[in-house]
N, CA and C atoms as a LAMMPS dump frame, in Angstrom:
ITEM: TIMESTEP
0
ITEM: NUMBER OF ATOMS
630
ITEM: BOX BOUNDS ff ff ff
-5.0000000000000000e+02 5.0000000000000000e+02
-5.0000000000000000e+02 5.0000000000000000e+02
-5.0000000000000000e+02 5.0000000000000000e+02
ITEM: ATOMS id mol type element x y z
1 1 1 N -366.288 -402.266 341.193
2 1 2 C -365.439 -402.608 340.054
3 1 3 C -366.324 -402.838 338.826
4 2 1 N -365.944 -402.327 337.71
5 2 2 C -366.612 -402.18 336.469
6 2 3 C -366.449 -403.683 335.817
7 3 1 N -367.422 -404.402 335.354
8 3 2 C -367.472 -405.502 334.333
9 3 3 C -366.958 -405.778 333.131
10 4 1 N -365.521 -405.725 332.653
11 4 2 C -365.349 -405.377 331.598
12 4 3 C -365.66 -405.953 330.31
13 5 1 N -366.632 -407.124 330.687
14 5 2 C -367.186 -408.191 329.574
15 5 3 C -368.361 -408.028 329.332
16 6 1 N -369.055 -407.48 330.327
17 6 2 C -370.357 -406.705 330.246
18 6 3 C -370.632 -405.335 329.389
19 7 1 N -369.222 -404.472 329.592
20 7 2 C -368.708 -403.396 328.841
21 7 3 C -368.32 -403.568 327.354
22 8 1 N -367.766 -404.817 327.073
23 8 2 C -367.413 -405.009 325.76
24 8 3 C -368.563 -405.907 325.218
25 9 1 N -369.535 -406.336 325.734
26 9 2 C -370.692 -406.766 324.586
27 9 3 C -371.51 -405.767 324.523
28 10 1 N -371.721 -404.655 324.903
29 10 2 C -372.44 -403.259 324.841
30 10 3 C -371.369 -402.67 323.557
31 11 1 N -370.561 -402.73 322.979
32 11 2 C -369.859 -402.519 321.863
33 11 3 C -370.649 -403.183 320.727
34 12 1 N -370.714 -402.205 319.078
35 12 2 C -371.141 -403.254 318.688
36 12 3 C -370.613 -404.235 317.6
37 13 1 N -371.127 -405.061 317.124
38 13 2 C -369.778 -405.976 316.769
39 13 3 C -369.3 -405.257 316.123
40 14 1 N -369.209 -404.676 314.847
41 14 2 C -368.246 -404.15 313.896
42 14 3 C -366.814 -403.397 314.514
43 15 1 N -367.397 -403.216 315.75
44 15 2 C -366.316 -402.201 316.873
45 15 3 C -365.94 -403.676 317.503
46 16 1 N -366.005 -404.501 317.952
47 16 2 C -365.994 -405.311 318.802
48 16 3 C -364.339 -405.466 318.669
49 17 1 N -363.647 -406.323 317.732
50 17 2 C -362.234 -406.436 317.95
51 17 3 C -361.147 -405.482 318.585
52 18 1 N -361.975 -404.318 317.91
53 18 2 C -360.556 -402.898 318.303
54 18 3 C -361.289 -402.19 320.001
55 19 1 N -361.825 -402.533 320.269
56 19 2 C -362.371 -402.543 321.552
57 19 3 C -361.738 -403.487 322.714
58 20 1 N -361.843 -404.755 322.381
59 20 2 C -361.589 -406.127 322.979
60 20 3 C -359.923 -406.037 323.348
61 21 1 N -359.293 -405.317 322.33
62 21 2 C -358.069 -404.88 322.498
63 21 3 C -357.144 -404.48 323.123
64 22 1 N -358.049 -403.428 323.022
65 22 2 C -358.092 -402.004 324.083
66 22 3 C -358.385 -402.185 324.98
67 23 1 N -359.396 -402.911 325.52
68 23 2 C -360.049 -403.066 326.808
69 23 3 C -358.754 -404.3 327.934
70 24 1 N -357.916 -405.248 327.004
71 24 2 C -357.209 -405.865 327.538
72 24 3 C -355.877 -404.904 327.915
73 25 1 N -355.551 -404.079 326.895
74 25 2 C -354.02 -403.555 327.377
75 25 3 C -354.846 -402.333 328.777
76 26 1 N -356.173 -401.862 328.671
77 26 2 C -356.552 -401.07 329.335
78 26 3 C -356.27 -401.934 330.959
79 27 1 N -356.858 -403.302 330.978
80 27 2 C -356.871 -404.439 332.379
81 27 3 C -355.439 -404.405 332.571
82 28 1 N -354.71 -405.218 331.399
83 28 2 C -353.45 -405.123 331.746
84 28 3 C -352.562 -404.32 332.811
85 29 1 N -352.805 -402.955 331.954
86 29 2 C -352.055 -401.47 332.646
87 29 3 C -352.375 -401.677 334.119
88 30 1 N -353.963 -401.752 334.357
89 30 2 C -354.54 -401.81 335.97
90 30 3 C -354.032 -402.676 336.573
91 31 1 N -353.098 -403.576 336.186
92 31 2 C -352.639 -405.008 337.365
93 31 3 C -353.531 -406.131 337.311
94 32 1 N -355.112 -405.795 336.399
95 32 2 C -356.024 -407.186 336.438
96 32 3 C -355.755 -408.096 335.262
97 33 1 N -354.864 -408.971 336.133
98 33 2 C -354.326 -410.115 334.518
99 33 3 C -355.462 -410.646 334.499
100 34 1 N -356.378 -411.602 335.668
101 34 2 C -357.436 -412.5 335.201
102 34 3 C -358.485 -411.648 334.402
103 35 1 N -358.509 -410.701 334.947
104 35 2 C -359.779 -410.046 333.37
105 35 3 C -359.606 -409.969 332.419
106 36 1 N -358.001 -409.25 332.121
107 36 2 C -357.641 -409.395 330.852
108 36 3 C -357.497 -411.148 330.059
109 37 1 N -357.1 -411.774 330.875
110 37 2 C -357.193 -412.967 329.796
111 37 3 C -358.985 -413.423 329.733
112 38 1 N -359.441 -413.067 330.69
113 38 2 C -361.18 -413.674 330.327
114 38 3 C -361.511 -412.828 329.187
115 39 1 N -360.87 -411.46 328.801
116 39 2 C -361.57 -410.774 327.774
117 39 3 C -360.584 -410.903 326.41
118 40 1 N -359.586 -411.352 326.536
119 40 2 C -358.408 -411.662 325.378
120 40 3 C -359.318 -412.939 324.743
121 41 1 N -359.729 -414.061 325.426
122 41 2 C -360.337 -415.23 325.044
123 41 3 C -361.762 -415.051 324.001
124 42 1 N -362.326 -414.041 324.482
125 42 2 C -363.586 -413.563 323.862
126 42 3 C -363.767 -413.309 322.377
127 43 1 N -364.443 -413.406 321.752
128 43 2 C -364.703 -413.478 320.202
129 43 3 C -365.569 -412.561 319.8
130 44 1 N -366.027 -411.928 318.596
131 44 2 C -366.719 -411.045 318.469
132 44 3 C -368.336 -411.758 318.703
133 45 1 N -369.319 -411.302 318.974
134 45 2 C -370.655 -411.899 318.806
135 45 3 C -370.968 -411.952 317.59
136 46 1 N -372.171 -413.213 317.591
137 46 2 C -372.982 -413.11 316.54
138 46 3 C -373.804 -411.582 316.872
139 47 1 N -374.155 -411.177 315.588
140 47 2 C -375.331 -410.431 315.718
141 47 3 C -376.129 -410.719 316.669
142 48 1 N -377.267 -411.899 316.208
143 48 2 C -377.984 -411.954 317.615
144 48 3 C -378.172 -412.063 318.904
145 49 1 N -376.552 -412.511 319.188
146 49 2 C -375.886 -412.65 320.701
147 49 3 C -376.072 -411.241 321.04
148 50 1 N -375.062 -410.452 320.215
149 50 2 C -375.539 -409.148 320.742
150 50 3 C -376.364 -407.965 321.041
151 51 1 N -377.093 -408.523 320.256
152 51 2 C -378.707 -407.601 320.128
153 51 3 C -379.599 -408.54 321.931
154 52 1 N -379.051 -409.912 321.772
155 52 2 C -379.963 -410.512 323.356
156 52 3 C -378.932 -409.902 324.546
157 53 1 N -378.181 -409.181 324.365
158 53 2 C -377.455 -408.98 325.221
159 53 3 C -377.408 -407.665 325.422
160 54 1 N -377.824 -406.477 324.756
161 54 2 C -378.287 -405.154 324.335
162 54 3 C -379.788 -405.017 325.558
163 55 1 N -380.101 -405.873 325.443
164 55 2 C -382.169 -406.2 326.017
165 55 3 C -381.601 -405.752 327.757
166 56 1 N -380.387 -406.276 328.445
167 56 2 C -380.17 -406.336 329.323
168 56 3 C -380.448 -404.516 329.78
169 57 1 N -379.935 -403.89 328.688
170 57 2 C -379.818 -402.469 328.809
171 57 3 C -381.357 -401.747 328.807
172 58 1 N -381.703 -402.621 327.607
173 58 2 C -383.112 -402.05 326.353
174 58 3 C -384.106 -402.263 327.085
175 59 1 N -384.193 -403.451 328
176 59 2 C -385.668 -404.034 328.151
177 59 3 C -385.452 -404.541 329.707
178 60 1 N -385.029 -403.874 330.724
179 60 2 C -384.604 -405.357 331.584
180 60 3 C -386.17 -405.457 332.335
181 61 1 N -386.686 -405.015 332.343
182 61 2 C -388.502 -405.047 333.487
183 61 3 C -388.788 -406.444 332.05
184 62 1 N -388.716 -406.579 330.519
185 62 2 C -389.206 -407.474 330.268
186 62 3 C -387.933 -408.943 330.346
187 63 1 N -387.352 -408.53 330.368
188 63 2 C -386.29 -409.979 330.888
189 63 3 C -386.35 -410.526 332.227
190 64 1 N -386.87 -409.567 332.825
191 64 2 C -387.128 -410.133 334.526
192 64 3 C -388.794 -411.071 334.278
193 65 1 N -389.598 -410.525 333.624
194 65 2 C -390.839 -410.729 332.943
195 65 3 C -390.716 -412.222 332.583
196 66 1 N -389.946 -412.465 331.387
197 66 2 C -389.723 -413.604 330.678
198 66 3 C -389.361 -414.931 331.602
199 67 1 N -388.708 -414.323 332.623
200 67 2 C -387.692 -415.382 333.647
201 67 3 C -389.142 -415.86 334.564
202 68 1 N -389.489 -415.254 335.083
203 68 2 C -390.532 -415.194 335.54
204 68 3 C -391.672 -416.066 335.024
205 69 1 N -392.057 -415.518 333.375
206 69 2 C -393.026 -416.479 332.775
207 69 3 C -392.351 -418.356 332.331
208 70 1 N -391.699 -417.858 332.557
209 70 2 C -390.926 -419.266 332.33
210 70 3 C -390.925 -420.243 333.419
211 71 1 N -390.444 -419.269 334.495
212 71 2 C -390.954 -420.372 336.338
213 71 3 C -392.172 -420.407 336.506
214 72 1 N -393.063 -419.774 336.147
215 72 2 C -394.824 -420.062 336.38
216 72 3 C -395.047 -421.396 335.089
217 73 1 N -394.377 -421.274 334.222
218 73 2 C -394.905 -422.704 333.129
219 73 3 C -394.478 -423.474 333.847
220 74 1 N -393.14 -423.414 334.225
221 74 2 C -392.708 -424.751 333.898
222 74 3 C -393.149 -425.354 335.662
223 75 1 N -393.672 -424.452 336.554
224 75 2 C -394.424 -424.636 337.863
225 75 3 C -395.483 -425.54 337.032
226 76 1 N -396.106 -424.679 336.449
227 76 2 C -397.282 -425.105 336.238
228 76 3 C -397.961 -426.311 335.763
229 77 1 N -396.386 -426.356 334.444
230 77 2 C -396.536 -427.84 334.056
231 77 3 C -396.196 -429.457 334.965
232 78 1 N -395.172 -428.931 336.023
233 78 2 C -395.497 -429.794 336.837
234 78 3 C -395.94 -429.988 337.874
235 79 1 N -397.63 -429.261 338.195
236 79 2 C -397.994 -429.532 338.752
237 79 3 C -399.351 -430.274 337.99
238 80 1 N -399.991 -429.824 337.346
239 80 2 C -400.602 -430.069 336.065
240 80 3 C -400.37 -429.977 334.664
241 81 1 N -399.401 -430.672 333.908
242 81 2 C -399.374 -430.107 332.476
243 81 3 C -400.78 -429.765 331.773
244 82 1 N -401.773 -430.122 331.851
245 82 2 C -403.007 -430.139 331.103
246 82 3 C -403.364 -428.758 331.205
247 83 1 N -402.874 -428.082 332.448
248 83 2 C -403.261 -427.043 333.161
249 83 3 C -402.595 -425.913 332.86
250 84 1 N -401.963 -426.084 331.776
251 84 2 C -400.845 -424.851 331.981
252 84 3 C -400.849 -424.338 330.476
253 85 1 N -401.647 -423.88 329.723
254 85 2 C -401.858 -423.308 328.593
255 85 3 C -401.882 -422.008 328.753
256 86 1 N -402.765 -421.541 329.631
257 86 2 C -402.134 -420.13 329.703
258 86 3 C -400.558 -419.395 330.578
259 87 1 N -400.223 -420.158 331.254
260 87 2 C -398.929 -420.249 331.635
261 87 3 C -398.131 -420.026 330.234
262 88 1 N -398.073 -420.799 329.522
263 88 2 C -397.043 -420.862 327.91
264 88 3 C -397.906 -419.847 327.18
265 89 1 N -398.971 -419.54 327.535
266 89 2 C -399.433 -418.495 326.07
267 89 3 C -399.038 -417.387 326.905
268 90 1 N -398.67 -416.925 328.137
269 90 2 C -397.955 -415.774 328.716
270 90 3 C -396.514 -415.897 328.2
271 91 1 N -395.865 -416.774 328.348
272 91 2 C -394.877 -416.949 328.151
273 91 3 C -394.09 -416.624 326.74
274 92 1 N -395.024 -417.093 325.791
275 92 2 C -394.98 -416.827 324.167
276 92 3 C -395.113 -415.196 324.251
277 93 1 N -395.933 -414.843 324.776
278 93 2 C -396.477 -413.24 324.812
279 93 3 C -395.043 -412.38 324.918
280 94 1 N -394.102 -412.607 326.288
281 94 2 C -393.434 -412.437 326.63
282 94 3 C -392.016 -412.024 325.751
283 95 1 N -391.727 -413.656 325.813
284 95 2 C -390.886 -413.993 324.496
285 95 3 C -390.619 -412.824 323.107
286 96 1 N -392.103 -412.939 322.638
287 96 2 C -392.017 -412.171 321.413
288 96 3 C -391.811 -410.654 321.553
289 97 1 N -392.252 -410.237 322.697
290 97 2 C -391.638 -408.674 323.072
291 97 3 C -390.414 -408.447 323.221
292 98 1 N -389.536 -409.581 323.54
293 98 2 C -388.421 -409.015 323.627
294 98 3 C -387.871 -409.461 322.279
295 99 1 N -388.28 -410.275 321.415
296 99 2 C -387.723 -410.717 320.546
297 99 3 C -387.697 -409.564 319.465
298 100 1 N -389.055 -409.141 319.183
299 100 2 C -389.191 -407.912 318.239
300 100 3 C -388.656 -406.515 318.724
301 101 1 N -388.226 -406.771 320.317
302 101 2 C -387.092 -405.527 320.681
303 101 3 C -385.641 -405.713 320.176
304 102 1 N -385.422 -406.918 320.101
305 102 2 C -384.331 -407.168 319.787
306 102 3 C -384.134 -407.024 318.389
307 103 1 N -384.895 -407.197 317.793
308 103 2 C -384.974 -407 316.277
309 103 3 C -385.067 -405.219 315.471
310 104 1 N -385.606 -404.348 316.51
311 104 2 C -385.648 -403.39 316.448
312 104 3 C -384.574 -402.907 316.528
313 105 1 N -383.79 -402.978 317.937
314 105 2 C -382.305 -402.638 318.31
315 105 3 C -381.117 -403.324 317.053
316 106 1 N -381.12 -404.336 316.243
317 106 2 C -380.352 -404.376 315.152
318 106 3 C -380.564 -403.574 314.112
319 107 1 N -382.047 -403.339 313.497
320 107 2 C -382.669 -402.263 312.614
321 107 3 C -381.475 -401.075 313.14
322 108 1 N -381.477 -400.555 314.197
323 108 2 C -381.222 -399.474 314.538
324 108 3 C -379.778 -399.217 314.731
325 109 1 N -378.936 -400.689 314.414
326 109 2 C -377.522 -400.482 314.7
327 109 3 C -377.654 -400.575 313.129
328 110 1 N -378.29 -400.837 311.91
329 110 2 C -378.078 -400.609 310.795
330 110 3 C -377.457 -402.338 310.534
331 111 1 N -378.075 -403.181 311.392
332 111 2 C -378.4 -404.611 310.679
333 111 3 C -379.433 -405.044 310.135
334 112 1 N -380.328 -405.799 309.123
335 112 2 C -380.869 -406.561 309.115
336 112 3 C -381.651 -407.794 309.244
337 113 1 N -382.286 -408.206 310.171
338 113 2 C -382.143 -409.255 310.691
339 113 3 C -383.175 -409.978 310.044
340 114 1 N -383.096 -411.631 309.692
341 114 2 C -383.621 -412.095 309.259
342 114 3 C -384.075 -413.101 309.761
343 115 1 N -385.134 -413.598 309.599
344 115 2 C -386.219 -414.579 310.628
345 115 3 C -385.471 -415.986 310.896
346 116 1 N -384.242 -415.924 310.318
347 116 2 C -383.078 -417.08 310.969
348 116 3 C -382.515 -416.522 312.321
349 117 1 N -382.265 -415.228 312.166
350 117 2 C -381.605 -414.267 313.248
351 117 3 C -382.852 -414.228 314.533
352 118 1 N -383.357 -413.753 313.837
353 118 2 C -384.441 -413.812 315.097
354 118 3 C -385.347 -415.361 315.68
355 119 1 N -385.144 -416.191 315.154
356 119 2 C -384.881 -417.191 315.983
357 119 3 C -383.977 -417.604 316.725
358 120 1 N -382.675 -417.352 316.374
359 120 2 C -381.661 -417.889 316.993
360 120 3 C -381.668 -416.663 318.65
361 121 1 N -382.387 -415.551 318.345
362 121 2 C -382.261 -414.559 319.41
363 121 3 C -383.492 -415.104 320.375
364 122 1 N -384.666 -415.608 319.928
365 122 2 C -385.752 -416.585 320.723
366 122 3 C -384.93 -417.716 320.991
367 123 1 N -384.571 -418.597 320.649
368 123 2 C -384.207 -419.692 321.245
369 123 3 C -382.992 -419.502 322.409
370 124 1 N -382.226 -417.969 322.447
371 124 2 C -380.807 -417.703 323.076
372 124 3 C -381.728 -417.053 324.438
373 125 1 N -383.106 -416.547 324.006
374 125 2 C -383.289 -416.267 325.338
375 125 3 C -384.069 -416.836 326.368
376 126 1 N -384.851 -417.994 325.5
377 126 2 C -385.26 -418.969 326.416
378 126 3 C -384.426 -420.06 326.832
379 127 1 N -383.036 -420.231 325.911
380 127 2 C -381.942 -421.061 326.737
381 127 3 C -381.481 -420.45 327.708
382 128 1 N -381.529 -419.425 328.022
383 128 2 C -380.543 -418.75 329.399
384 128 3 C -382.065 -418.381 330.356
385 129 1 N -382.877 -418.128 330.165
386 129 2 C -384.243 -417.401 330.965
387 129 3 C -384.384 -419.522 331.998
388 130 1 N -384.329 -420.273 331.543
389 130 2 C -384.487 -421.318 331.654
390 130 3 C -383.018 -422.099 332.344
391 131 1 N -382.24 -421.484 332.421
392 131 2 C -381.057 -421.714 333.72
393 131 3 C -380.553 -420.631 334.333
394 132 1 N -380.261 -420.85 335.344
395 132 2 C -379.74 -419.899 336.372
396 132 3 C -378.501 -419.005 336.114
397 133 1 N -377.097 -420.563 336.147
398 133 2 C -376.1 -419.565 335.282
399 133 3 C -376.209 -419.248 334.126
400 134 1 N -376.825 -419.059 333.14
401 134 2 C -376.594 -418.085 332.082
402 134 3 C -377.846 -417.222 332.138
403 135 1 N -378.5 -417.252 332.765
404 135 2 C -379.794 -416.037 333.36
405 135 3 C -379.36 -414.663 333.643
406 136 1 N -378.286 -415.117 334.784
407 136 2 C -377.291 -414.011 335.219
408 136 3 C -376.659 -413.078 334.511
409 137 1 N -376.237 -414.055 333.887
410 137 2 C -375.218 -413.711 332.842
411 137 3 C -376.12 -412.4 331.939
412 138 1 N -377.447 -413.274 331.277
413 138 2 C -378.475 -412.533 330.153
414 138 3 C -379.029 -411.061 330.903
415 139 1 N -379.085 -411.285 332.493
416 139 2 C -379.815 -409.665 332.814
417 139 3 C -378.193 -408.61 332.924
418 140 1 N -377.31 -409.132 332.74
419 140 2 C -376.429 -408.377 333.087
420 140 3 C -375.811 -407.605 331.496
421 141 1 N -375.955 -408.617 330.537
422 141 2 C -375.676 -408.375 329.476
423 141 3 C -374.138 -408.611 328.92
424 142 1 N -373.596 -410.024 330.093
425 142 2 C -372.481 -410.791 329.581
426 142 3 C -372.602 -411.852 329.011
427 143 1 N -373.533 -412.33 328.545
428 143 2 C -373.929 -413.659 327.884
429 143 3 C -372.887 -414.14 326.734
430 144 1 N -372.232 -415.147 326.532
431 144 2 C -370.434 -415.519 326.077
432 144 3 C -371.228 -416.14 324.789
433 145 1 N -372.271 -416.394 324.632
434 145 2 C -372.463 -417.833 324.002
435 145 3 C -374.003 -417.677 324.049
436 146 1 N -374.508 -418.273 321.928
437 146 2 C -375.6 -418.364 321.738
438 146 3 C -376.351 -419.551 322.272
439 147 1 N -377.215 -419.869 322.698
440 147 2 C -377.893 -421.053 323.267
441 147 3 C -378.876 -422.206 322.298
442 148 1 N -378.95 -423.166 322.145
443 148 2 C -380.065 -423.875 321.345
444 148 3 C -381.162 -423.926 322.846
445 149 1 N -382.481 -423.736 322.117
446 149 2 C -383.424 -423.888 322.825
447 149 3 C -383.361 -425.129 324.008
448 150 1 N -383.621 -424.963 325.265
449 150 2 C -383.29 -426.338 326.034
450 150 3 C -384.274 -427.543 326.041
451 151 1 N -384.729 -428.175 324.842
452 151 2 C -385.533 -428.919 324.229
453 151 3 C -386.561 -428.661 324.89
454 152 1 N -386.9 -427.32 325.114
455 152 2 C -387.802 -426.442 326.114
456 152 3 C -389.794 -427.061 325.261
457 153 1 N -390.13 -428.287 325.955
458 153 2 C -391.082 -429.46 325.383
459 153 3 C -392.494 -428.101 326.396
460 154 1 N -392.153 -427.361 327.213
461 154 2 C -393.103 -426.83 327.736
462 154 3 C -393.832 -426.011 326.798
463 155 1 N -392.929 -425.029 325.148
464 155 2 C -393.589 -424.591 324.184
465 155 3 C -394.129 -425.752 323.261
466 156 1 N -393.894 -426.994 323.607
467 156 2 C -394.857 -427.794 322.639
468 156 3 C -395.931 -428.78 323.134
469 157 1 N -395.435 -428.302 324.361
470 157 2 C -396.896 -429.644 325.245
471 157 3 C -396.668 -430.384 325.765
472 158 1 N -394.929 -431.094 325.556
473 158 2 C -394.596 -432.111 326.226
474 158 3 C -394.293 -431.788 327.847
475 159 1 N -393.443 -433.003 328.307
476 159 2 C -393.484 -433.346 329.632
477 159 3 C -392.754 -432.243 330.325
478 160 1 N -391.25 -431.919 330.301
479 160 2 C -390.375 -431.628 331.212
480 160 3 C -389.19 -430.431 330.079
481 161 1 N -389.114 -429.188 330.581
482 161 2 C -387.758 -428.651 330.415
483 161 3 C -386.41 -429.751 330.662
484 162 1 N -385.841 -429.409 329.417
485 162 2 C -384.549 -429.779 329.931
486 162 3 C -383.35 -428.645 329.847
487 163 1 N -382.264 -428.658 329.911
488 163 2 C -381.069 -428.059 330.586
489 163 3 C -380.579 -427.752 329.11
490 164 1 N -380.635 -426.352 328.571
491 164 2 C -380.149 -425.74 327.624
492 164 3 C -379.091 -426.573 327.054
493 165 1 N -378.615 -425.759 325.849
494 165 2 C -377.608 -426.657 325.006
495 165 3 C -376.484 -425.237 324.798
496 166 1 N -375.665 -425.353 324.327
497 166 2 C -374.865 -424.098 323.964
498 166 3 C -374.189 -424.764 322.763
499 167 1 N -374.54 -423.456 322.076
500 167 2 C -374.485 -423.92 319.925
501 167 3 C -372.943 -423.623 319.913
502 168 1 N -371.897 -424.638 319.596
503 168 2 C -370.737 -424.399 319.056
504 168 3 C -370.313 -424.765 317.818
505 169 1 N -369.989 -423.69 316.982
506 169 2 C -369.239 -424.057 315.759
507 169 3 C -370.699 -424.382 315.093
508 170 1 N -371.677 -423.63 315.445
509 170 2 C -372.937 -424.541 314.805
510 170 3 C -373.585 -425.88 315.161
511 171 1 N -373.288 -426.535 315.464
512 171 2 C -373.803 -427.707 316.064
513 171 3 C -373.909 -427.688 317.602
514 172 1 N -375.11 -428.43 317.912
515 172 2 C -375.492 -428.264 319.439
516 172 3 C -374.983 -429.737 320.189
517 173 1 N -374.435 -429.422 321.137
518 173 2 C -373.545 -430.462 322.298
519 173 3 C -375.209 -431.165 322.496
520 174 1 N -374.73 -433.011 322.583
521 174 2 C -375.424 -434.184 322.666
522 174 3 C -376.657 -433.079 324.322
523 175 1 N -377.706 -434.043 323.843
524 175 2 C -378.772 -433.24 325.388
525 175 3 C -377.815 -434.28 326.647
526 176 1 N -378.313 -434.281 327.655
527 176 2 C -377.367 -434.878 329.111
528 176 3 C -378.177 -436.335 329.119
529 177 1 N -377.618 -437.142 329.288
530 177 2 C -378.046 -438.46 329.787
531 177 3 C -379.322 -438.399 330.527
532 178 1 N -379.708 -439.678 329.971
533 178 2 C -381.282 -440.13 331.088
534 178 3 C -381.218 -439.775 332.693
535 179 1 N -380.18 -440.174 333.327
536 179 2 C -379.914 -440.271 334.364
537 179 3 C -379.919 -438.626 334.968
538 180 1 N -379.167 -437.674 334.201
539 180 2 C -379.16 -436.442 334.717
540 180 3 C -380.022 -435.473 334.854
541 181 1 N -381.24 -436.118 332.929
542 181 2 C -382.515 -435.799 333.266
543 181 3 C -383.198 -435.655 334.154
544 182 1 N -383.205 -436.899 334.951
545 182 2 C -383.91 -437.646 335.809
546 182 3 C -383.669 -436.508 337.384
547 183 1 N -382.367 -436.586 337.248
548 183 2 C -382.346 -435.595 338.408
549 183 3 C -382.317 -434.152 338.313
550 184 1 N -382.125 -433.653 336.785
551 184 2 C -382.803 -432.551 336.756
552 184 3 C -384.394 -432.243 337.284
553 185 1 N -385.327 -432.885 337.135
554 185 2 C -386.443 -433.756 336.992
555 185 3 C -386.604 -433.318 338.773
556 186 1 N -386.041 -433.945 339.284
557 186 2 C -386.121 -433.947 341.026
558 186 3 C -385.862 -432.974 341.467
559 187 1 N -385.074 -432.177 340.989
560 187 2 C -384.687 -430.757 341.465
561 187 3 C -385.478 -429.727 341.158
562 188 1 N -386.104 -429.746 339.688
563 188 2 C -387.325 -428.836 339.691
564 188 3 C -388.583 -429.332 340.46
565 189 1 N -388.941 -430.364 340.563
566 189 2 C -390.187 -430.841 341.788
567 189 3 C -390.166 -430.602 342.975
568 190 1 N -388.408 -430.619 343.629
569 190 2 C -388.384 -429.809 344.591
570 190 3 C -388.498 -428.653 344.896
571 191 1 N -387.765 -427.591 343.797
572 191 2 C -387.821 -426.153 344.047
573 191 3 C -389.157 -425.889 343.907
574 192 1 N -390.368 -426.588 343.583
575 192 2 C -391.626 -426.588 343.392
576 192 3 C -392.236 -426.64 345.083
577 193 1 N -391.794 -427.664 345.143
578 193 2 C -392.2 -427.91 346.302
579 193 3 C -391.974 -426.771 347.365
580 194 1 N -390.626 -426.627 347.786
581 194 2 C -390.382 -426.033 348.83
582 194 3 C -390.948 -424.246 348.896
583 195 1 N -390.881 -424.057 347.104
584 195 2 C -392.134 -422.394 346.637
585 195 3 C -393.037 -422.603 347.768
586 196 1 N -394.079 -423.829 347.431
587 196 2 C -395.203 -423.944 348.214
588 196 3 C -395.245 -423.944 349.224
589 197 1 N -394.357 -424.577 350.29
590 197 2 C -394.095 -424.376 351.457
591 197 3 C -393.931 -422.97 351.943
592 198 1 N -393.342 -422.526 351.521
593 198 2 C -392.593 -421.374 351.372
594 198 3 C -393.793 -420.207 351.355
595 199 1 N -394.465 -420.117 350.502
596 199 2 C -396.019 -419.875 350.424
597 199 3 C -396.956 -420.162 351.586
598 200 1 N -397.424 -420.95 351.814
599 200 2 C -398.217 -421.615 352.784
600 200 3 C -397.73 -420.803 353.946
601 201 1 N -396.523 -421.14 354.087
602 201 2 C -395.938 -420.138 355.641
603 201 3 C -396.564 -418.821 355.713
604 202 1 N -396.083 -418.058 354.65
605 202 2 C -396.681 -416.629 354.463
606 202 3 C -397.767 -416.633 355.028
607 203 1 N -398.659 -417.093 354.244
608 203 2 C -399.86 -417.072 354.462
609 203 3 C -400.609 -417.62 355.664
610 204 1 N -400.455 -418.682 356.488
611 204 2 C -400.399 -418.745 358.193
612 204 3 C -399.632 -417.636 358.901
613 205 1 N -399.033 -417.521 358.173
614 205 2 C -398.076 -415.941 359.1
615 205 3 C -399.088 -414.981 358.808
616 206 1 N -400.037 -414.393 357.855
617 206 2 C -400.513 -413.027 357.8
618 206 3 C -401.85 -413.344 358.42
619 207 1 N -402.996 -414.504 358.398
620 207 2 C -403.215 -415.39 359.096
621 207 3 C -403.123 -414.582 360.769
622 208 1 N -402.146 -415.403 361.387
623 208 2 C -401.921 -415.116 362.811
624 208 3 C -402.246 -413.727 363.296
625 209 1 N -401.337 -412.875 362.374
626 209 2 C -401.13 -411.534 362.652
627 209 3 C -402.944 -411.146 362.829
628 210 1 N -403.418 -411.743 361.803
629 210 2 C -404.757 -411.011 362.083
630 210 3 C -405.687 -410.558 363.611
């Protein structure tokens, strides 16, 4: 079965409404009411929503890349923050390739983008590269919603990622309580943990075989 929200952010905005349209009386006709109302609800993108959501198509070996450099920092930082400079200077590396792809791909739809735009397309893709559900979402190229950076302290040195924000109406929703921190906090030390385990096995396993 075809994605039809995945299908309509591959539109580009200027097309986006008379598409979105179409694409509902198209669900409709088929008998799929729940798609059609998930895609009736939908709004046109920002520009840069849709250019980070284009990458899914444009770039995906560097979006798998990015996701990737992002679980080695933020590994890295907690296992050693002191230790993890080149972890984030991969990561920056990363980042900016897809960012100046993304900037290319608006050039080329005959936008302009301006170094407001292309931040907001860096900060949308390290808010989703940096959680799971909207990760998904970003390699697939259904991403609903621009992201504020997730006070992502690993590009500035500090302690701990936290849990993206999603920009509405312009303003970014309060960060999550101490408390949720906290167990955000435990849950990445674990998935840390159990990597290593996880690791270690391997490696007594190839080990044995010898």
């Amino acid at each position: 079965m075809t994605d039809p929200i995945a299908e309509l952010y591959a539109v580009p905005p200027s097309a986006f409404t008379r598409a979105r349209n179409a694409k509902v009386a198209a669900l409709e006709k088929a008998g799929r009411e729940a798609d059609a109302r998930a895609v009736r609800q939908l709004r046109r993108p920002p520009a840069g929503l849709w250019a980070a959501n284009q990458l899914a198509r444009a770039a995906p070996e560097q979006l798998e890349a990015l996701a990737d450099a992002v679980d080695r920092a933020r590994r890295a930082q907690l296992r050693d923050p002191r230790a993890a400079g080149e972890a984030v200077q991969r990561l920056r590396a990363d980042l900016e390739v897809l960012v100046v792809r993304a900037g290319q791909l608006l050039t080329e739809h005959g936008y302009h983008p301006t170094p407001a735009t292309l931040r907001r397309i860096s900060d949308t893709l390290i808010g989703a590269s940096s959680d799971r559900r909207f990760a998904q979402d970003l390699r697939r190229g259904r991403l609903t919603t621009e992201l504020a950076p997730p006070g992502f302290e690993i590009l500035a040195g500090a302690d701990q990622p936290r849990a993206p924000r999603v920009v509405r109406g312009g303003r970014e929703q309060a960060p999550p309580p101490a408390r949720q921190r906290h167990e955000e906090r435990r849950a990445q030390a674990e998935e840390v943990r159990h990597a290593e385990r996880e690791a270690a096995g391997r490696k007594a396993l190839r080990v044995a075989k010898r």
